[in-house]
VEXKE-770030 format. One record per atom (N, C-alpha, C): x, y negated, z. Coordinates in steps of 0.02 Angstrom, whole numbers, padded with zeros to 5 digits, always signed. Layout:
XYZ...
% end
This chain:
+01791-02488-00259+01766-02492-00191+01809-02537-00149+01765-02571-00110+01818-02616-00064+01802-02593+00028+01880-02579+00063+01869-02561+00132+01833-02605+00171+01806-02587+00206+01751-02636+00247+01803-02673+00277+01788-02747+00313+01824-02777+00354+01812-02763+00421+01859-02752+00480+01851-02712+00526+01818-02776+00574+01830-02841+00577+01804-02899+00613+01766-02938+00557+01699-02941+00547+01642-02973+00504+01608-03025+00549+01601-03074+00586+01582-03125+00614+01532-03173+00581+01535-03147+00520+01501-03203+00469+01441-03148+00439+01430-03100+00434+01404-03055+00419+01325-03047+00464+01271-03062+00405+01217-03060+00451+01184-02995+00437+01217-02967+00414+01178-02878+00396+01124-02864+00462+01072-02814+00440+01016-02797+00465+01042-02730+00499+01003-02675+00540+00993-02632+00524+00982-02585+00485+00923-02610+00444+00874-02598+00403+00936-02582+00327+00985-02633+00326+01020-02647+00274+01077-02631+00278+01093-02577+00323+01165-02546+00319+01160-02496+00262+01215-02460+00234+01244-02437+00188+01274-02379+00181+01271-02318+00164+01358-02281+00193+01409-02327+00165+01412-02323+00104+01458-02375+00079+01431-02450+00047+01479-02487+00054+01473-02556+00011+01409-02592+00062+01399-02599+00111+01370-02637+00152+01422-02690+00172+01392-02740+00215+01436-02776+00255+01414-02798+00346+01443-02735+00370+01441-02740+00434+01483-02796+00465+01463-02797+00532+01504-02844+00568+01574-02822+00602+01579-02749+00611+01615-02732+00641+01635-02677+00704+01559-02716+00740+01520-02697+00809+01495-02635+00807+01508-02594+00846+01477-02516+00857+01400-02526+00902+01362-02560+00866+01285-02571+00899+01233-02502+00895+01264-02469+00939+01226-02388+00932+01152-02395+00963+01142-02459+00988+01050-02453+01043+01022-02453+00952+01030-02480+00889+01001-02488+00858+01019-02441+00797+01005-02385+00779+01030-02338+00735+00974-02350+00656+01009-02337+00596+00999-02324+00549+00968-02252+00524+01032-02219+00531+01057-02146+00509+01050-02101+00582+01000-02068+00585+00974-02041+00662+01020-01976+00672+01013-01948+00610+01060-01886+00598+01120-01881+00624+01139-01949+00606+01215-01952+00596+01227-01960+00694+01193-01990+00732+01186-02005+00801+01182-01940+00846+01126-01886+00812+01110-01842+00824+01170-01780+00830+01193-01804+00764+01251-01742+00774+01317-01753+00807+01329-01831+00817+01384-01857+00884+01361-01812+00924+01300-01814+00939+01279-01770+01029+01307-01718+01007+01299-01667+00959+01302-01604+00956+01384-01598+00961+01418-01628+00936+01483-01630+00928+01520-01643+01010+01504-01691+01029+01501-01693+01092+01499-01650+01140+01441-01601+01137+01440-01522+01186+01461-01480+01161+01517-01502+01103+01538-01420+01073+01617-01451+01093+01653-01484+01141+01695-01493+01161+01739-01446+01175+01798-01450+01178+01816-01385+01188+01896-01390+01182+01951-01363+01229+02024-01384+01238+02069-01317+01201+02103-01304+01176+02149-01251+01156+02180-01190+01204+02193-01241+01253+02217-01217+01348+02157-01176+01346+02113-01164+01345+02051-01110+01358+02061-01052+01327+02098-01059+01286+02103-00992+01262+02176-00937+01295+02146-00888+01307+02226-00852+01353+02242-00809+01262+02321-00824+01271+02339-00777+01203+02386-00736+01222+02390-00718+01281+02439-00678+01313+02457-00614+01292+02382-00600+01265+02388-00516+01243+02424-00522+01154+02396-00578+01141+02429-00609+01043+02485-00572+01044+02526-00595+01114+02609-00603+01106+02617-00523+01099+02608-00462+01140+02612-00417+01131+02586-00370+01043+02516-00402+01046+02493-00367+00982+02534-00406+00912+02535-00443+00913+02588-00464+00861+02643-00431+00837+02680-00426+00885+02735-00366+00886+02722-00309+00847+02664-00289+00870+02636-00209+00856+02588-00210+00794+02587-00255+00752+02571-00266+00698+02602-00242+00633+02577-00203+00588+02606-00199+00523+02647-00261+00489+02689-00234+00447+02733-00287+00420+02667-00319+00372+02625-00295+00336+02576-00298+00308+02535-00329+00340+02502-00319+00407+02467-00367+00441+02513-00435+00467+02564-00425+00481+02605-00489+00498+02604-00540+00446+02620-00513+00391+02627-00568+00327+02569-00601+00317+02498-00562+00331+02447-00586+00299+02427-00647+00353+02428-00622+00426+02447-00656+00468+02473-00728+00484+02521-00737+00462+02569-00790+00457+02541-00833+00392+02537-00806+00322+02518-00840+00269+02444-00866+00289+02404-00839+00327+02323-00860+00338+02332-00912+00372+02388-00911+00421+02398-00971+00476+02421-01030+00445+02497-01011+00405+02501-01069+00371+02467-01119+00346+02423-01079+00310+02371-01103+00249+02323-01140+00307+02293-01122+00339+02239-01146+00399+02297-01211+00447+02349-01201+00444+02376-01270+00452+02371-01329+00409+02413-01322+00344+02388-01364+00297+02338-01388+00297+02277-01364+00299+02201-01398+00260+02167-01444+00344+02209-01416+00401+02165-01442+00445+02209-01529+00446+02290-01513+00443+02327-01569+00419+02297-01622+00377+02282-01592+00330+02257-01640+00263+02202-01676+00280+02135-01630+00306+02100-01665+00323+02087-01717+00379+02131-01712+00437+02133-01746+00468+02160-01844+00447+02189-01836+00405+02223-01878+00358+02182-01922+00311+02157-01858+00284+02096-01890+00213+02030-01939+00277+02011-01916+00319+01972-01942+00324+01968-01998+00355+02027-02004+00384+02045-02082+00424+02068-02118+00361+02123-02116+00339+02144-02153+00289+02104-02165+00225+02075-02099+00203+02036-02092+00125+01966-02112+00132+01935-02097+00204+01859-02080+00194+01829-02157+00244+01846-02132+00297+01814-02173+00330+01817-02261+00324+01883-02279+00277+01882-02356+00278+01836-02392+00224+01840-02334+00208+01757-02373+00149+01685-02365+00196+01665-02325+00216+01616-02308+00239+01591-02380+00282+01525-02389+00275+01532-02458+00314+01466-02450+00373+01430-02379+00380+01382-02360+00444+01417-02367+00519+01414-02392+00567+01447-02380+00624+01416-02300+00645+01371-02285+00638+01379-02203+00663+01391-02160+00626+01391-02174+00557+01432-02131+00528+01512-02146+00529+01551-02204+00549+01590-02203+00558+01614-02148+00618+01552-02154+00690+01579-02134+00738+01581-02062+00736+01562-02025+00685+01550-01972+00654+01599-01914+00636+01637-01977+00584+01706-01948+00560+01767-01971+00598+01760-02003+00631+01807-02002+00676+01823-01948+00731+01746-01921+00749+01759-01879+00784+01753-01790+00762+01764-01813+00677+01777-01771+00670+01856-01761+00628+01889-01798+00638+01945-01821+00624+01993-01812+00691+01973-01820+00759+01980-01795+00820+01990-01715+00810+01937-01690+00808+01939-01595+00786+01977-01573+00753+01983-01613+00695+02046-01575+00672+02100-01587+00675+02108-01644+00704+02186-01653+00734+02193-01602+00807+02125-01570+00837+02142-01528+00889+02143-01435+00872+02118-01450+00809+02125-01382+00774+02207-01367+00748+02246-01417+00754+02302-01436+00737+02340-01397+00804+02305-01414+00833+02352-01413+00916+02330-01349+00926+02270-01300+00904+02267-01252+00919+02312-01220+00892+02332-01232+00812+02381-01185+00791+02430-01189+00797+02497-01242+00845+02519-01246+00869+02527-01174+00926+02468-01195+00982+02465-01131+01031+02466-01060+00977+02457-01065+00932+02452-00988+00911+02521-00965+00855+02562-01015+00835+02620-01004+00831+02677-00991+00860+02650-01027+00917+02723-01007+00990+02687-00944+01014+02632-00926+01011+02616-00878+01031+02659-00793+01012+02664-00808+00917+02694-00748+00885+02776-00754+00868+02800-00841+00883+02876-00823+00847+02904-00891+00904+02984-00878+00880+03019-00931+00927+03048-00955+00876+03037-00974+00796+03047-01008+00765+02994-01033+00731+02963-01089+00747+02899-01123+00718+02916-01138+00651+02980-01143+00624+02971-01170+00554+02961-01130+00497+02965-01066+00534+02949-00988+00494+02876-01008+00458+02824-00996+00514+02764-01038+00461+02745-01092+00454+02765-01145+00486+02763-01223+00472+02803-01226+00401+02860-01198+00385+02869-01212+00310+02866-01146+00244+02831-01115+00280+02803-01064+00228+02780-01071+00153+02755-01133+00154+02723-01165+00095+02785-01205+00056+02862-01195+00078+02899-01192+00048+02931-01170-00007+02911-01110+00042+02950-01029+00007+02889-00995-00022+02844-01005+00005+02786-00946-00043+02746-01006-00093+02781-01005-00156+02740-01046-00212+02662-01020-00237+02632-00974-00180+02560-00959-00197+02522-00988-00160+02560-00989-00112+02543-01052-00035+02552-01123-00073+02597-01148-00091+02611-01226-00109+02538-01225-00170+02548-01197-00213+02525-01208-00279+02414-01186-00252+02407-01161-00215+02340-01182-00181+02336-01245-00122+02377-01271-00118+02409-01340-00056+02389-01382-00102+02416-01385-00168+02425-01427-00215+02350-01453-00239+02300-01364-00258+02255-01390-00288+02212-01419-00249+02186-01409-00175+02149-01413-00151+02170-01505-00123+02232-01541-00113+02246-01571-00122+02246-01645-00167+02221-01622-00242+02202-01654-00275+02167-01708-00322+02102-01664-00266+02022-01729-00268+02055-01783-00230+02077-01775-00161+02093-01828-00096+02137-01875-00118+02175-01838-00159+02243-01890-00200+02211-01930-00233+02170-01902-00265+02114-01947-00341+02092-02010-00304+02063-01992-00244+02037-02062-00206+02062-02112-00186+02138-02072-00167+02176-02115-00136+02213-02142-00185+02216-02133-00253+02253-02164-00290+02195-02220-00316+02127-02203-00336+02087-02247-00373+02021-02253-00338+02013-02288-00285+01964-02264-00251+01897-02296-00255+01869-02267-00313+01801-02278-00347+01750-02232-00313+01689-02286-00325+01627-02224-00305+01621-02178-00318+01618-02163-00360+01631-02065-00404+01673-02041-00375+01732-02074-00370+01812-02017-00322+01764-01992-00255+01738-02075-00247+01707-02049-00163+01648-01992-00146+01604-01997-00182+01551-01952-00190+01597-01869-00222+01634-01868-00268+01686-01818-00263+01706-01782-00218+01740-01842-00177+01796-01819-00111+01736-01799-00063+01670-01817-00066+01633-01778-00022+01627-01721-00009+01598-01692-00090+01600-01621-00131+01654-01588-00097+01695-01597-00131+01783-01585-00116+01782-01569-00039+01751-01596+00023+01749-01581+00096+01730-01526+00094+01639-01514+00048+01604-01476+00076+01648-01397+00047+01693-01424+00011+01719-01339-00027+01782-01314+00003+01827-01372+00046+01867-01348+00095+01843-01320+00161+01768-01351+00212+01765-01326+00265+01707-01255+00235+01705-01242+00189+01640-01205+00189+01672-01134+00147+01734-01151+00105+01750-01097+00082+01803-01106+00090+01853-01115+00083+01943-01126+00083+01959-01112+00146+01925-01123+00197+01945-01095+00282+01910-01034+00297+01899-00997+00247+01864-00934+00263+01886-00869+00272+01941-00884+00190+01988-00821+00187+02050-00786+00264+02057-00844+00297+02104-00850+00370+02055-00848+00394+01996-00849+00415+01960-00852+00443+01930-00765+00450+01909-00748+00402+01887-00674+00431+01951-00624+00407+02002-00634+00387+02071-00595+00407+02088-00599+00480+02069-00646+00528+02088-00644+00580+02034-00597+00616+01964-00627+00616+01904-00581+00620+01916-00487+00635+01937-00472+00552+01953-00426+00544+01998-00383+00597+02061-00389+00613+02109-00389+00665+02069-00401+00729+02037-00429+00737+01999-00415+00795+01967-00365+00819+01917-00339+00757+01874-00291+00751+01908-00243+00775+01970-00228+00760+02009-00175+00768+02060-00201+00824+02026-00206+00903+02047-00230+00933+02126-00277+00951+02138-00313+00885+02199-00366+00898+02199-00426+00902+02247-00471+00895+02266-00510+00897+02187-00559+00917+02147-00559+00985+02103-00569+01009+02095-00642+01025+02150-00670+01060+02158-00745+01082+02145-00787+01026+02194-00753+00953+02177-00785+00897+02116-00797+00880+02079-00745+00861+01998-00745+00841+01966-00785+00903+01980-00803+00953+01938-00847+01016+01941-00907+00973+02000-00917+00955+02023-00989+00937+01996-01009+00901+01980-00942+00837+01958-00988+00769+01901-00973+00784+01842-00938+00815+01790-00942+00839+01764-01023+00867+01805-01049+00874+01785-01126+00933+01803-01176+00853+01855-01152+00826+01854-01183+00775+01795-01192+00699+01772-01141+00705+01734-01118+00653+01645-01163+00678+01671-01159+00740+01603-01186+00760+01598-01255+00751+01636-01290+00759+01679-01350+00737+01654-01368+00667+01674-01327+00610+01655-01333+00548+01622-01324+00524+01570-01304+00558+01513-01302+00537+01477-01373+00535+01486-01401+00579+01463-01471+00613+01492-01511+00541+01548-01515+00527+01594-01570+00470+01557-01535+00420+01515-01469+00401+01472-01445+00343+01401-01477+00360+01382-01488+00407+01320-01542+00425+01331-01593+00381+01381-01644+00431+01392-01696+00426+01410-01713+00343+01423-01692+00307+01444-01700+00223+01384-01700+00192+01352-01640+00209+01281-01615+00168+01233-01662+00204+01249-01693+00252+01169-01762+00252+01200-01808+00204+01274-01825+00229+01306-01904+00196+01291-01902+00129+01298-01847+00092+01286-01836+00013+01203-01844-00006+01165-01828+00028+01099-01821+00034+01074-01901+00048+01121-01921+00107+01090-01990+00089+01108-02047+00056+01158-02028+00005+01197-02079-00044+01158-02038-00086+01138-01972-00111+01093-01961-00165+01019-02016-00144+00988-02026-00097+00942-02082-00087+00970-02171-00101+01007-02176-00065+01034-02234-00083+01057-02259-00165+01110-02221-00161+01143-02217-00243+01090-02176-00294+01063-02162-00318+01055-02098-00369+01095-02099-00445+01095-02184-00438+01147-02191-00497+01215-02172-00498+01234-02121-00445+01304-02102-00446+01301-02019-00468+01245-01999-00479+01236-01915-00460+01215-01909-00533+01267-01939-00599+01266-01915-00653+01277-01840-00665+01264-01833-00733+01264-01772-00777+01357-01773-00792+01396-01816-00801+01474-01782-00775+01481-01779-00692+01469-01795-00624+01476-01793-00594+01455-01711-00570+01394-01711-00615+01378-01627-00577+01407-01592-00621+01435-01565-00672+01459-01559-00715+01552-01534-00681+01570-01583-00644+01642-01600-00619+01639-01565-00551+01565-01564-00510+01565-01537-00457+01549-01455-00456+01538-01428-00521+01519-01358-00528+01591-01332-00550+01635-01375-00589+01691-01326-00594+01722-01335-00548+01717-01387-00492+01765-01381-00421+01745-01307-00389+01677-01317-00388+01659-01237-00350+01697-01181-00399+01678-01181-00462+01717-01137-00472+01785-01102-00482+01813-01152-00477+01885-01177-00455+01911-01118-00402+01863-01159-00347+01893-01144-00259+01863-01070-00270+01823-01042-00298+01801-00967-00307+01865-00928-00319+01871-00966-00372+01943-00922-00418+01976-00912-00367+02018-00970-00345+02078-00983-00325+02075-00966-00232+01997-00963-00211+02020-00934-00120+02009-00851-00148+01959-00835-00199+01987-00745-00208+02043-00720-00219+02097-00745-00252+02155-00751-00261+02195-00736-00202+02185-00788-00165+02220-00797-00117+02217-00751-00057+02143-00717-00068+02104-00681+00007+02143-00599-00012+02141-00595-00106+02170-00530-00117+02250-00549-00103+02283-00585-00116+02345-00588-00121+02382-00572-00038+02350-00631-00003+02370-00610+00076+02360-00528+00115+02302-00512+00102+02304-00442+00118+02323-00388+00061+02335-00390+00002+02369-00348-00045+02353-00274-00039+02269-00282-00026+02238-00224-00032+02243-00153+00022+02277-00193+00077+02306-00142+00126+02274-00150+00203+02222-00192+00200+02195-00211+00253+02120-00168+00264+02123-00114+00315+02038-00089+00340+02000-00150+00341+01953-00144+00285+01895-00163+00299+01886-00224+00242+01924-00240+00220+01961-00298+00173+01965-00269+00094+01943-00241+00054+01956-00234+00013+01960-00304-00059+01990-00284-00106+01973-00351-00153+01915-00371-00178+01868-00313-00199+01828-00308-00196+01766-00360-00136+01793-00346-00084+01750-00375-00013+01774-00455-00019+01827-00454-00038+01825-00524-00010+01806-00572-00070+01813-00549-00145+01791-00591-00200+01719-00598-00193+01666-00543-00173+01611-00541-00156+01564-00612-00087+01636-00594-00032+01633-00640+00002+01663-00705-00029+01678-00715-00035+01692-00797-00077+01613-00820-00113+01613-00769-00161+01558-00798-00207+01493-00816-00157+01487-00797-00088+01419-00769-00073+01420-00840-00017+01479-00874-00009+01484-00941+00023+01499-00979-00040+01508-00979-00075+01510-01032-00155+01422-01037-00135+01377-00981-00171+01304-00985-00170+01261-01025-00112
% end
């Protein structure tokens, strides 16, 4: 695959004849004339789901934190960690890994802004670390010290590396896959552990947060499941029998390895959470 050139002057591309990938645009963000309507469509949506970190009051966090089981604290902290990492990564993969091939201007303007989100999902967890400790590097380097944390960092990590080391059509159509199994299942397990704690009136500011967040990811689960949909139209010659093949043991992969992780963080001690519940829940967002 070759990165688009960001100034094309010589480039008489159509409308009609843009690409996700391997087109040759000019450069120009000519939005009066759209291709990909979807992709335009869900800028707007993205757009009114705006939303600042400062909105959220976590005043009461600071207290209930405290008053948390050592058991809920740990699970706590490891959910956060982990929900740091992947929003990190992705913010990364998709400027550097994703978007310089891509050669649609609205699908560019797409992932960018969703490359924006998660660099502000970043900043949310920020607010929600000063919220519980006065040493940030407690869970900023957690994934140090807990090798169950690194060693799921690692795998989920892996497709994005693939691209960025060899970055072929297949990596790319991959690294798509690979999106749809981080925002759709891998942010889930932190995701209703926090939930949970809510239910049972705590740590409340938190669950606001990932509430605004979650809504967020849903949008980057849009946005993947058209782009794939319309490179399955464009390409079909990429949506081989190893490609699906490679994309069924990723799912089953991230099955294994976020049940793992959903039992390991709560260690069977959490109302409402059993191992049981949450391997169930995994599989039932795999489906």
């Amino acid at each position: 695959m070759k990165r688009k050139i960001i100034y094309n002057p010589d480039s008489t591309e159509s409308v009609n004849d843009r690409r996700v990938f391997g087109g040759n645009p000019t450069g120009i963000f000519e939005l009066n004339n759209i291709k990909y309507q979807w992709a335009y469509n869900l800028w707007e949506v993205m757009l009114n789901n705006t939303w600042f970190p400062k909105e959220v009051d976590m005043t009461r966090d600071v207290n209930d934190y405290k008053n948390l089981t050592d058991v809920e604290k740990t699970a706590y902290d490891k959910a956060l960690s982990q929900l740091i990492f992947m929003d990190s990564l992705q913010t990364n993969n998709l400027i550097d890994n994703v978007n310089p091939y891509v050669t649609s201007p609205e699908i560019n303007l797409i992932l960018v802004r969703q490359s924006f989100e998660e660099a502000l999902h970043s900043q949310s967890y920020a607010v929600m670390v000063d919220s519980i400790s006065t040493n940030s590097a407690e869970i900023y380097d957690l994934w140090r010290r807990d090798m169950m944390l690194k060693s799921k960092n690692d795998a989920i990590a892996t497709v994005y590396l693939e691209l960025a080391k060899n970055p072929s059509e297949h990596n790319f159509v991959k690294a798509c896959f690979a999106n749809q199994i981080l925002e759709g299942i891998y942010f889930y397990s932190g995701f209703t552990y926090i939930y949970t704690l809510a239910r049972s009136g705590k740590m409340l500011g938190s669950a606001q947060m990932i509430r605004f967040i979650q809504r967020d990811e849903v949008t980057h689960l849009v946005l993947f499941q058209n782009l794939i949909n319309t490179l399955r139209k464009e390409r079909p010659d990429l949506f081989t029998d190893k490609l699906r093949a490679e994309v069924i043991e990723m799912f089953k992969e991230a099955v294994k390895l976020e049940s793992e992780w959903g039992k390991y963080i709560t260690q069977g001690q959490i109302l409402g959470l059993t191992d049981g519940i949450v391997e169930q829940y995994i599989k039932y967002l795999a489906d």
